[in-house]
C-alpha positions in Angstrom: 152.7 58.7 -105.5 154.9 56.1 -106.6 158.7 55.0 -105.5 160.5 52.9 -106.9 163.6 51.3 -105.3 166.2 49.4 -107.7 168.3 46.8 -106.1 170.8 44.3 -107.5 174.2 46.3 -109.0 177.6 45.0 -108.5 181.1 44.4 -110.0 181.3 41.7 -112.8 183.5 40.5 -115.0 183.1 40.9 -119.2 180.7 38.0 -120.1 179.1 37.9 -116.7 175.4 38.2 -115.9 173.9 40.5 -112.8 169.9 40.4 -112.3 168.6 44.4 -111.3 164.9 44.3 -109.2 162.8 47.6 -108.8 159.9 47.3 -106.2 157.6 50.0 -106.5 155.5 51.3 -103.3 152.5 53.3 -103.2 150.1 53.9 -105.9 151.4 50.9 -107.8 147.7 50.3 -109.3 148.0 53.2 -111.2 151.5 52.6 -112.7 151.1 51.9 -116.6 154.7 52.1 -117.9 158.4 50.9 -116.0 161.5 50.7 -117.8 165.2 50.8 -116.7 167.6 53.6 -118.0 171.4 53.7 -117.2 173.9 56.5 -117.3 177.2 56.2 -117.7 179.7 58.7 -116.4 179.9 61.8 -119.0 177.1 60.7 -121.0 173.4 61.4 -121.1 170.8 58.7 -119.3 169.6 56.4 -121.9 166.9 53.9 -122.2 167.9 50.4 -121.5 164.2 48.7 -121.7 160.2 48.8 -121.0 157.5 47.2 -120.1 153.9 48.1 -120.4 151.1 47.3 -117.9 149.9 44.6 -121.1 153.7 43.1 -120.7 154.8 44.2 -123.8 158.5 45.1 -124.1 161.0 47.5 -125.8 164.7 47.0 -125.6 167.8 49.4 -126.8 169.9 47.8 -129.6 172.7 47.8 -127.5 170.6 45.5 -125.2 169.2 43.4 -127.3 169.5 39.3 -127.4 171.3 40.0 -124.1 169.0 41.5 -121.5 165.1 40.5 -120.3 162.8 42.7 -118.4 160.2 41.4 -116.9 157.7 41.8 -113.7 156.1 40.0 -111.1 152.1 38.8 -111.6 151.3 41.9 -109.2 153.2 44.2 -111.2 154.8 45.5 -108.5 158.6 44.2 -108.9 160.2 44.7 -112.2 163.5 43.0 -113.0 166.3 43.4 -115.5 168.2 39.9 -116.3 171.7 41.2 -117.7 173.9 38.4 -119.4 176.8 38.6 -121.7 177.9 42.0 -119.9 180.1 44.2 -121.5 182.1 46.9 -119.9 180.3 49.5 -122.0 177.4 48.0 -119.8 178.9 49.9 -117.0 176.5 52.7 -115.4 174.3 53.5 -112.7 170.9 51.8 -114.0 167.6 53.5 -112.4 164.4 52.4 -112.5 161.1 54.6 -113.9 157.8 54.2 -113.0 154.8 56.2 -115.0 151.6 56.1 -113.3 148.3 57.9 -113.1 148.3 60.5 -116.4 151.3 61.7 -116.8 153.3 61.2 -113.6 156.5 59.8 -113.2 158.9 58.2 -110.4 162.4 57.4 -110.5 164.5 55.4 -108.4 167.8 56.1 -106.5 170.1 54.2 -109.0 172.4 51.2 -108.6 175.8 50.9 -110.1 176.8 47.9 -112.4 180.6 47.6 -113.0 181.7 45.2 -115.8 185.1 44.9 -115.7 187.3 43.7 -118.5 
């Protein structure tokens, strides 16, 4: 097993910058994949970015040029630098994990409020 626990949210105003952290516990060996999503309220969870266990990275256009994922050398902590907020930024952001072959964990959620 695998949880992840995301860390970080907040109130900000437009332009400002919040940095998210994940820490996974458990199997963390066996994790492959991590990425953050966010939801916004009356709209479906969407992908924000990844990372792969090789560090490569995928970021949503909305995202892009603005936010950095990144993890720690142990790949257990997994972090989500957020500048240039917008208050369309505005959601609970969680935290996945996918580990062994086709497992997956997600984290409790932590609200980021950008406020205008």
């Amino acid at each position: 097993q695998v949880q992840p626990v995301e860390s970080g949210g907040g109130l900000v105003q437009a332009g400002g910058s919040l940095r998210l952290s994940c820490a996974a516990s458990g199997s963390v060996l066996s994790i492959n994949f991590m990425g953050w999503y966010r939801q916004a309220p009356g709209k479906q969870r969407e992908l924000v970015a990844t990372i792969t266990s090789g560090d490569d990275t995928n970021y949503a256009d909305s995202v892009k040029g603005r936010f950095t994922i990144s993890r720690d050398s142990a790949k257990i902590s997994m972090y989500l630098q957020m500048n240039s907020l917008k208050p369309e930024d505005t959601a609970v952001y969680y935290c996945n994990a996918e580990w062994g072959l086709k497992s997956s964990s997600w984290g409790q959620g932590t609200q980021v409020t950008v406020s205008s």
